[in-house]
C-alpha positions, 0 to 999 in steps of 0.5 A: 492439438499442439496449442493445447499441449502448449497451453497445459505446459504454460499453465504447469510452469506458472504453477511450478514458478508459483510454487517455488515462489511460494516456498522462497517466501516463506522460508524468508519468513521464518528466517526473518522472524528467527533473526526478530526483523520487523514486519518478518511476514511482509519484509521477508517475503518482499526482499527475497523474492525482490532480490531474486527476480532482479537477479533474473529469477521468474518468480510469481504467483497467480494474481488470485493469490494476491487478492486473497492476501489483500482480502485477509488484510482488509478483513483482519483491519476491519476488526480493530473498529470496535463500537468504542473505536468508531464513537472516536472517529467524528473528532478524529475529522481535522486531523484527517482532512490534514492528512489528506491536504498533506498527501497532496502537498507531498505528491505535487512536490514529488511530481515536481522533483521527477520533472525536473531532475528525474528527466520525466517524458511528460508532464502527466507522467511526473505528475502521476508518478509523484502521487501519494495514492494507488499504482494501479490506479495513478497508471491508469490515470496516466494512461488516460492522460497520455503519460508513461504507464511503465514510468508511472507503475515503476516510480509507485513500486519503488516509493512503495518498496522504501517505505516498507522497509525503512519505517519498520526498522526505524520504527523498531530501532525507536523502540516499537517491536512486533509482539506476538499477542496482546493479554486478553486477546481472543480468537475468533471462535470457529463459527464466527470465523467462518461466518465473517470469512463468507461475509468479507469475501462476498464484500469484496465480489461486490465491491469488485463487480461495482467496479470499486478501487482495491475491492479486495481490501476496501470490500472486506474493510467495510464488511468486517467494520461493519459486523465488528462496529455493530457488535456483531462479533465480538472483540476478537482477531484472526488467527495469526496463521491467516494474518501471516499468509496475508502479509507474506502474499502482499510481500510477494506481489510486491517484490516480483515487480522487480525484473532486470528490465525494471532496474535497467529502464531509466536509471535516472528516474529511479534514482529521482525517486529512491532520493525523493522518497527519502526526502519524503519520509523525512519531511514526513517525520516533521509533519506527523510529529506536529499534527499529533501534537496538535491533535494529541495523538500517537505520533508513531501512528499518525507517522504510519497514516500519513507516510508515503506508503502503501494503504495495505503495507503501512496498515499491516505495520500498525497492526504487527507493531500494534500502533493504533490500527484504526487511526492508521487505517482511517488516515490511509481509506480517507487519503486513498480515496481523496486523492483517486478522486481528486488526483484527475481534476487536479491534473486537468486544472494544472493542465489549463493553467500551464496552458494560459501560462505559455499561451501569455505573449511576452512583453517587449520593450 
C-alpha cells in the first residue's frame, strides 16, 4: 500500500516538474522571440531551462515528449524534398562524400585534443567523445568498448549545446534572419495534416520497433520525403504552432542535461571540449567556405550541413533561417549514418594498429 502511494506521489512530482519545465520554456520562447533572437523556439527554451538546472532547479519532461519534438522536426524536414529538389540530390554525391570524409577528420582531430590536454581515462573514451555524430549512440559505442559513458555523454552534450548557440547568432549578425513566412507558401490543408501526421508517426514506430537510430526523426524524415517527393502532398508546411512545439521540446531535452554534477564532473574535460568546439567551428567555417566554392553551393548552408552540431538542432536552423533545408538536412542524414556506421570499425582498426605500435621492441645501440 505504501509502495503505491509512493509511486502516485513520484509520478505527480514528474508531472508537476514537467509542467513547470514546460512553462519556463515557453515564456523563454516568447521573450526570445520578443527580443527577434535567433532560433527564439530552440535558444529559449535550451538556455533557460540550461541555466535553471545548473543552478540545481529539477526540471524535466517525459522522454514522450521529447520524441514528439524530434518526430514534428523530421516530419516538417521531410516536406522540403519536392519532386525538383530530389531530381538535384544525385549530383549533390562529391559534395556529401566531403562531408562525411571531413566529419571524420574533425572527430579524429577532436579525439585527439580530449586525449591529450582534455586528461581523458582512455583511449576509447577520447575517441568517442570526439566523434561528430549522435550522443546516444557515440555513449554506447564507448560503452561497448570500455570507455566513460558519462564523459562520452557530457562532451557530445556541451559540443552540442556551442554549436547551437553560436551559429544562429553568428549567422544573424552575417545577415540571415528568421522570417516568418515565405510569399506563397501553404499550409497543409486539415485533412492532408491529418493524414501525413498518421503516416510519419507510424514511420517512426517502425522505424523504432526495427531498432533504427534516431527513429523519431529518421522514420518521420523518410515517411514525409517520401509522400512530399512523390507528389503526393503538395508543396506545403506545417503550421508554425507545430513547428514550434517541436523546437521548443528539442530545446528542453537538451538544456536539462546540465546539472550542478554535470558542471562540476571534470572541469578539465569540459573545458577541453568548449575550447575544441570553437576550434571546431572555426576550422569549420574554412572548410564550407571552400566546398561551396568548389561545389557552387550556399556557403551559409553547407556551414550548416557540415558543422559540429547536432542533425536535428542545425536542421531546425536552416529551416527557421531558410537557408537551403534539404542540403543541410542531406549533409547531417548522410554524415550521421556514415559515421554510426563506420565510427566501431575505426576505433577497432586504430586500436590494433596502437597495439602493433607498443608491441615493436626498441631498438638498441
Amino acid at each position: 500500500m505504501e509502495g503505491k502511494a509512493a509511486a502516485r506521489a513520484a509520478h505527480a512530482g514528474a508531472i508537476g516538474r514537467g509542467l513547470l519545465t514546460l512553462a519556463l520554456a515557453a515564456a523563454a520562447a516568447l521573450l526570445c522571440q520578443r527580443l527577434r533572437v535567433p532560433l527564439a523556439w530552440t535558444l529559449g527554451p535550451l538556455l533557460a531551462t540550461a541555466l535553471a538546472c545548473s543552478a540545481g532547479a529539477r526540471l524535466g519532461v517525459s522522454p514522450l515528449l521529447r520524441h514528439a519534438g524530434q518526430w514534428v522536426i523530421g516530419t516538417a524536414l521531410g516536406l522540403h524534398f519536392t519532386p525538383a529538389v530530389l531530381r538535384t540530390l544525385p549530383g549533390l554525391a562529391p559534395a556529401l562524400l566531403a562531408g562525411v570524409l571531413w566529419a571524420l577528420l574533425l572527430g579524429w582531430l577532436f579525439s585527439r585534443l580530449l586525449g591529450r590536454a582534455g586528461g581523458a581515462p582512455d583511449h576509447a573514451t577520447a575517441f568517442f567523445a570526439g566523434a561528430i555524430g549522435g550522443a546516444s549512440e557515440m555513449a554506447v559505442l564507448a560503452e561497448r568498448h570500455g570507455g566513460r559513458v558519462d564523459r562520452v555523454a557530457a562532451a557530445h552534450s556541451l559540443r552540442v549545446l556551442i554549436v547551437v548557440v553560436a551559429l544562429p547568432w553568428g549567422l544573424q549578425a552575417a545577415g540571415f534572419h528568421p522570417l516568418q513566412g515565405r510569399a506563397g507558401e501553404m499550409l497543409l490543408p486539415p485533412h492532408l495534416l491529418a493524414l501525413l501526421c498518421g503516416l510519419t508517426l507510424a514511420g517512426a514506430l517502425l522505424a523504432r520497433r526495427l531498432g533504427t537510430p534516431n527513429p523519431w526523426v529518421l522514420g518521420a524524415l523518410v515517411v514525409s520525403l517520401l509522400l512530399t517527393g512523390s507528389g503526393v502532398l503538395p508543396e506545403a508546411v506545417l503550421p508554425h504552432e507545430m513547428t514550434n512545439a517541436g523546437q521548443l521540446l528539442i530545446g528542453v531535452s537538451l538544456g536539462t542535461r546540465f546539472t550542478p554534477e554535470f558542471l562540476r564532473a571534470a572541469p578539465r574535460w569540459l573545458g577541453t571540449v568548449a575550447l575544441g568546439t570553437v576550434g571546431m567551428i572555426a576550422a569549420s567555417l574554412g572548410f564550407s567556405w571552400l566546398l561551396a566554392r568548389a561545389a557552387d553551393l550556399a556557403p551559409a548552408a553547407v556551414l550548416l550541413g557540415n558543422s559540429p552540431g547536432g542533425m536535428a538542432e542545425m536542421c531546425i536552423t536552416a529551416q527557421v533561417l531558410q537557408l537551403g533545408v534539404p542540403l543541410v538536412t542531406a549533409f547531417h542524414v548522410v554524415r550521421y549514418v556514415a559515421v554510426l556506421v563506420l565510427m566501431g570499425p575505426l576505433y577497432r582498426w586504430e586500436a590494433r594498429r596502437r597495439q602493433a605500435l607498443q608491441a615493436v621492441p626498441l631498438s638498441g645501440p
